[in-house]
N, C-alpha and C positions, 0 to 999 in steps of 0.2 A: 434483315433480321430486326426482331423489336426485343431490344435490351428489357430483360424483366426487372423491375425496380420493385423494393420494399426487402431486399434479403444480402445488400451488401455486408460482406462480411461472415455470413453466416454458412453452415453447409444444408445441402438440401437434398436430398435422395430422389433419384428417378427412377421407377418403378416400371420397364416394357420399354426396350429402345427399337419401336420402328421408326416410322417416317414422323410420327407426332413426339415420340420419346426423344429422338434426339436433337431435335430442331428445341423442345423445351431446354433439356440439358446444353447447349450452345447459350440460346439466350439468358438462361442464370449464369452462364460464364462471362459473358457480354455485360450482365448485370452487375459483376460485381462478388456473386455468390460462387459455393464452391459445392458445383452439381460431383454426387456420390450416386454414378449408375448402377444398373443391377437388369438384367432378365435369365429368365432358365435356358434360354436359347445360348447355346456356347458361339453360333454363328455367329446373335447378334452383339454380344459380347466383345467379339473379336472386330467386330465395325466399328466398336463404339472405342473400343484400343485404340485402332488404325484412326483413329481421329484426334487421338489427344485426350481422352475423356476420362477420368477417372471410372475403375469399376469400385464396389464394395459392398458383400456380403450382406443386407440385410437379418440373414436367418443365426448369423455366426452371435455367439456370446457378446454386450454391449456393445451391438454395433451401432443404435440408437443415440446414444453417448455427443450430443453436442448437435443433431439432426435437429430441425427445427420444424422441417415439412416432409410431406412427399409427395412428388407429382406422378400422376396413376395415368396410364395407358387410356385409351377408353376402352379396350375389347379386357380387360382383367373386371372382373366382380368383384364389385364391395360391400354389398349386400346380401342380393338373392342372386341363384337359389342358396349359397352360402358364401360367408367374406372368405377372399384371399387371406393365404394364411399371414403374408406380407402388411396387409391391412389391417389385420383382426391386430398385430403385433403393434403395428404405430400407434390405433385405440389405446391400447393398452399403457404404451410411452409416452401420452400427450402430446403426441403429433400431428401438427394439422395436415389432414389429407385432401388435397388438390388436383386438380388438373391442366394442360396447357390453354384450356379454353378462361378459365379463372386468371391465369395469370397474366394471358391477352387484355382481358378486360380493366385489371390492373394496372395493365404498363402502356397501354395504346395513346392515350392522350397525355403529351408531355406541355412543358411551358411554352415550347416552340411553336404552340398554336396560339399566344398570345399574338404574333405576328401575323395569321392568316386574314385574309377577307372571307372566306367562308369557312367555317368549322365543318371538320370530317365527318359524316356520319357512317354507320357501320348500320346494314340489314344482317338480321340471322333469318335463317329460312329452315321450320321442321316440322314436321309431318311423316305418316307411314311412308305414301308413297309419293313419287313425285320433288321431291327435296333438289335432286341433282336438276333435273331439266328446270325448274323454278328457277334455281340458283345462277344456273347457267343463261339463262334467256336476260335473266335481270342484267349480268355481266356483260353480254354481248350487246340489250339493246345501248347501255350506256356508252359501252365500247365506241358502239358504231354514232351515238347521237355527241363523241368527243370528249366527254367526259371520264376525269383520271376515275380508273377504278381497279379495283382488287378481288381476285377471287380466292377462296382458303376454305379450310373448316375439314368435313367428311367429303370434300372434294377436292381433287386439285395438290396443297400443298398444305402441311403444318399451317397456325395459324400465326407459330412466332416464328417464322420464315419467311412474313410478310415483308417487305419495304416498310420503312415510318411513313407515317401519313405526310401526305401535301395539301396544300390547299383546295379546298374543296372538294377533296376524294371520298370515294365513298369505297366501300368494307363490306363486300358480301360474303357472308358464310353460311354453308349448309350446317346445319348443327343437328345429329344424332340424339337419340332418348341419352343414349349413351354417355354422351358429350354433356347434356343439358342437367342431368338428374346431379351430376358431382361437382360440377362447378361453383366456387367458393361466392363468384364476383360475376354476375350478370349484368348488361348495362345496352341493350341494343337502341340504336334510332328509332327504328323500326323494325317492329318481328313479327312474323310470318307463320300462320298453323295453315296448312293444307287439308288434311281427313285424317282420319284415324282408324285404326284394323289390327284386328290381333295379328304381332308379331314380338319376337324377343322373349313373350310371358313370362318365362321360366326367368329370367335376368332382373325381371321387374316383380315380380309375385303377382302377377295378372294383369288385367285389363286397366284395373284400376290405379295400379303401380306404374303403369305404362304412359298413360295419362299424365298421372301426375309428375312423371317427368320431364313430358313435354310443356307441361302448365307451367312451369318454374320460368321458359324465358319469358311469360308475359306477367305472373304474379311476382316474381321478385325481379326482374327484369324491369321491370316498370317501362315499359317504350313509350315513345312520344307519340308513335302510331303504333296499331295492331289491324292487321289484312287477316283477315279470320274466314275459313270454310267452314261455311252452315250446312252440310251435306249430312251431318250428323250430329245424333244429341250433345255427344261431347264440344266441338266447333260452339253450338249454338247455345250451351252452357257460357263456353269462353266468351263469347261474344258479349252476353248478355253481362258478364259480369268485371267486362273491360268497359263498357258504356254506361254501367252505371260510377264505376270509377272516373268516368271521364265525362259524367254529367251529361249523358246523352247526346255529345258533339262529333266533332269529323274524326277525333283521333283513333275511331274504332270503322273499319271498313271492310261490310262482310261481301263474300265472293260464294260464287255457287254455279257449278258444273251443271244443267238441265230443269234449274225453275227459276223461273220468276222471283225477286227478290220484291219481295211490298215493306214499304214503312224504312224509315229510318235515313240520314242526313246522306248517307255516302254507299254506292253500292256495283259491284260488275260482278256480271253472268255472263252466262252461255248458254241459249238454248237453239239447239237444230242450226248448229255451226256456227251461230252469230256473235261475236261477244259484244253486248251493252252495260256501260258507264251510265249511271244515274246520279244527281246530284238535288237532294234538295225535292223529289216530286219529281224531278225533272229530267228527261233523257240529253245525255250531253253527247256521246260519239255511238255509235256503229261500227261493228270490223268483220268484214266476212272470215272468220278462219279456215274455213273449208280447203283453200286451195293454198292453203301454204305447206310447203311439203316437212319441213321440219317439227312440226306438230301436227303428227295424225290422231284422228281420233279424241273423244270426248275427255278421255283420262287427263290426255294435253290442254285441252280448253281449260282445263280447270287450273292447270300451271300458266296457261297464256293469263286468266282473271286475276291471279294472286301478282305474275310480273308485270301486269298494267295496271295494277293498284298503287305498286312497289313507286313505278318509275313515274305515273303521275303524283304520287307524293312525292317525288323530286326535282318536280317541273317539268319535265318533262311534256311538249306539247303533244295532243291526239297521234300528228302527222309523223314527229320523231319515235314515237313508239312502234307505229305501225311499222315503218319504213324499217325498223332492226328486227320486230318480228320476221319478216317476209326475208328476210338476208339468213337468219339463224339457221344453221348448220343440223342444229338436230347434236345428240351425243352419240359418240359408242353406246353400244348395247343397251338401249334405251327406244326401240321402235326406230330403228335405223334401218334407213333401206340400206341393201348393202348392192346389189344388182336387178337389174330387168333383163330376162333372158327367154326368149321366146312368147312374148305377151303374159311370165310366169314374174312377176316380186318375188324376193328373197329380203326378209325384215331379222333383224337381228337384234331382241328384247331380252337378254341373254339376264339382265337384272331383274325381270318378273319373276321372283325367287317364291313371292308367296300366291297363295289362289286371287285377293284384291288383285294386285296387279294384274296379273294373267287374263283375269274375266277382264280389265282396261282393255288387253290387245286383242282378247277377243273378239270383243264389240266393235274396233277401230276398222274389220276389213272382213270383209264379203270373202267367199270362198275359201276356208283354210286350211293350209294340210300343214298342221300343227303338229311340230314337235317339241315334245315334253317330257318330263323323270328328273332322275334325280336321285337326290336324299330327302326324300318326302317328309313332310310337315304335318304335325298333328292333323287326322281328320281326312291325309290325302289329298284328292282332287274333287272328292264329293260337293263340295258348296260350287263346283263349277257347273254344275247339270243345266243350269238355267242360260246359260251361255254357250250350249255346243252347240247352234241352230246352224251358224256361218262354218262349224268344222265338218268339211266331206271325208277328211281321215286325220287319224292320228298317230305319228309314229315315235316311238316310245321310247327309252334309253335311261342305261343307271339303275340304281339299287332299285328303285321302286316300280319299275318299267310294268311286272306283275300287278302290284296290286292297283296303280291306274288304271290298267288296265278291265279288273274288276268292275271297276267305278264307272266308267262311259256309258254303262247300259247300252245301249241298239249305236252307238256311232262308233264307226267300223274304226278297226286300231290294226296295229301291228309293233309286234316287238323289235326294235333293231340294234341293240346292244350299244352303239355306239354312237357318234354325231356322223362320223363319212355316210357308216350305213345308212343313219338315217337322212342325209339329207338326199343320197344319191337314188334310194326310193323315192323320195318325195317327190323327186325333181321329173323322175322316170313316168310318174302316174300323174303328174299337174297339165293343166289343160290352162289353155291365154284363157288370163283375167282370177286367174287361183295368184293364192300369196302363200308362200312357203314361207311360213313364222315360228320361230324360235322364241318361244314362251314358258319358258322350264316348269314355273309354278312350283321349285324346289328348289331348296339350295346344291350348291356342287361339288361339295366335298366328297361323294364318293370317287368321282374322276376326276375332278381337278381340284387347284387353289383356290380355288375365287370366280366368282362371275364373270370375271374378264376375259380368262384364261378358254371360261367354256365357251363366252361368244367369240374369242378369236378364232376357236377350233371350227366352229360355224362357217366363219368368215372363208378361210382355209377352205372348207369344206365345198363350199359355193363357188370360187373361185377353181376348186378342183376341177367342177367341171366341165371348163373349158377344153380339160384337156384328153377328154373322153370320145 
């Protein structure tokens, strides 16, 4: 746990006790301070009891009364499309409103690093899509090349539930629009944009609200490096306007999924599987990506470019980078193979929540009998039409099952109400050398919690049929 410093003495209200609420509320305990919890959930409530925790009514008559802060959930709105009414109330009380990612930034470096030989650095990694495999590849190669490191953020665990730093540990965290737009106190080593894609809007008041709270970890963040994707204007906006804050040197290093990168001090792509390192005019390494199984597909090339930018800014040699890519695991529900069953793959991308990702898994594999629905997303499946080439069918599931359905034009579909049905069609009609992919391209809240929840039922699913 990282003791939050700057509120001894004082009391501080936490606002949403999940895995990120309560891990804060400990560390203001651990700090010194006297965390006052609060969610509408009576469950989480009674967790945050079973723990020791103080509750207290924020809505009740002066409950305000001596509060100094509040630290806010990320999934509670504080702006758009309207503030909590929790929030709107603190404005009101001159409260300063926080979050656990502010307060990390805060408290992570203490005086006990006068004594280190290498100072800690911390990566933040954000972007639409791709955040977790980024995050997670950066963790693993350092893992694997012996290097102390830490994984936290919108993955993994709280981020004040970390361990205190050690000597020359590094600090990677995935960090959310979410996460990035409300934090008080930004301070990364180095930070990380991947691409950008409408998702959230409503949370952010558009496109440009969305943006702009991914821009926060590099504009007020100030890192010592920025890995930046030029894939898009936005990317190539940041970029430009990190290099000129940085006098046109190494500390800006842009990346890019399928061009050619010309001009500038520091550069990795990928094109037609390859990813190259440029330095200076000049080609420094080569990596075939093609045949590493834990990154299929172009969408991954573009998280392989962003964690070999990461890790050679950390010294990392060519060979030690390569050598953890090729070991990497792959995540849950992220273009995970799950089986090979009769010459047929089973991939389980159960996180392609919106159409960007989706057209990613698309494009990653030849033959697909793609299943997808949901709680469909402004707009549907439509902006997918350019990507059914590799779908010979579709089988469909969830609220929206109908109206994707609409949307396929000439590629053949069928409705199967649920995940068994549909996987156990898919599996019935695939021929060796088809991939039976779970690519939602909607979120899951009609049948289930969470994304996790619908690729495990996949997973289930696929396994089922063994026993058939």
């Amino acid at each position: 746990m990282i003791p939050v410093r700057g509120y001894v003495g004082h009391k501080v209200a936490v606002l949403g006790l999940g895995r990120s609420g309560l891990a804060a509320a400990r560390a203001l305990e651990a700090g010194g301070a006297t965390a006052l919890c609060w969610d509408d959930s009576a469950e989480a409530r009674a967790r945050a009891l079973a723990e020791g925790l103080v509750l207290h009514d924020p809505t009740r008559a002066g409950a305000w009364d001596g509060i100094v802060a509040l630290i806010v959930s990320p999934g509670i709105p504080h702006l758009y499309p309207s503030p909590n009414p929790i929030i709107a109330s603190a404005w009101d009380h001159g409260v300063v409103v926080d979050n656990d990612i502010g307060l990390f930034f805060r408290s992570y470096a203490t005086q006990d690093w006068d004594n280190f030989e290498t100072m800690p650095q911390v990566v933040a990694v954000t972007g639409s899509n791709g955040k977790s495999t980024t995050s997670a590849l950066i963790h693993h190669v350092l893992q694997a090349a012996n290097r102390p490191v830490q994984l936290a953020g919108n993955i993994g665990r709280g981020v004040l539930d970390l361990a205190p730093a050690s000597d020359g540990e590094v600090i990677v965290l995935e960090l959310s629009s979410y996460q990035t737009e409300l934090a008080r106190a930004l301070a990364p080593d180095i930070a990380v944009f991947l691409n950008l894609s409408p998702d959230h809007l409503d949370r952010h008041g558009g496109i440009g609200g969305y943006f702009a709270a991914k821009r926060r970890l590099f504009a007020e963040g100030s890192p010592d490096r920025a890995v930046i994707g030029v894939d898009e204007a936005e990317g190539r906006f940041l970029a430009n306007q990190m290099r000129e804050a940085a006098d046109g040197g190494d500390p800006v290093i842009r990346i890019s999924s399928g061009q050619k990168l010309q001009g500038g001090d520091w550069t990795v792509f990928a094109r037609k599987g390859f990813l190259a390192e440029w330095r200076k005019g000049r080609q420094v390494v080569s990596v075939d990506l093609r045949d590493i199984p834990g990154l299929p597909g172009a969408h991954n090339h573009q998280n392989a470019c962003a964690a070999w930018a990461v890790c050679r800014s950390l010294g990392l040699a060519p060979r030690l980078v390569e050598t953890g890519f090729r070991s990497y695991p792959g995540l849950p529900h992220r273009s995970q193979l799950i089986a090979v069953r009769g010459g047929v793959a089973y991939v389980n991308d159960s996180k392609a929540t919106n159409t960007d990702s989706a057209a990613k898994a698309l494009q990653a594999f030849a033959r697909i009998r793609w299943i997808a629905g949901g709680l469909g997303k402004d707009g549907g499946i439509a902006a997918l039409a350019p990507y059914l080439g590799n779908v010979v069918k579709a089988y469909l599931i969830g609220h929206s099952a109908e109206e994707f359905a609409l949307q396929l034009g000439t590629t053949p579909s069928e409705q199967c109400g649920n995940m068994a049905n549909a996987v156990a069609r898919a599996a019935a009609e695939a021929e060796p050398g088809d991939t039976v992919l779970l690519a939602p391209a909607a979120a899951s809240f009609d049948q289930y919690p969470n994304f996790e929840k619908r690729g495990e039922d996949f997973v289930r699913a696929v396994q089922a049929l063994d026993d058939r």
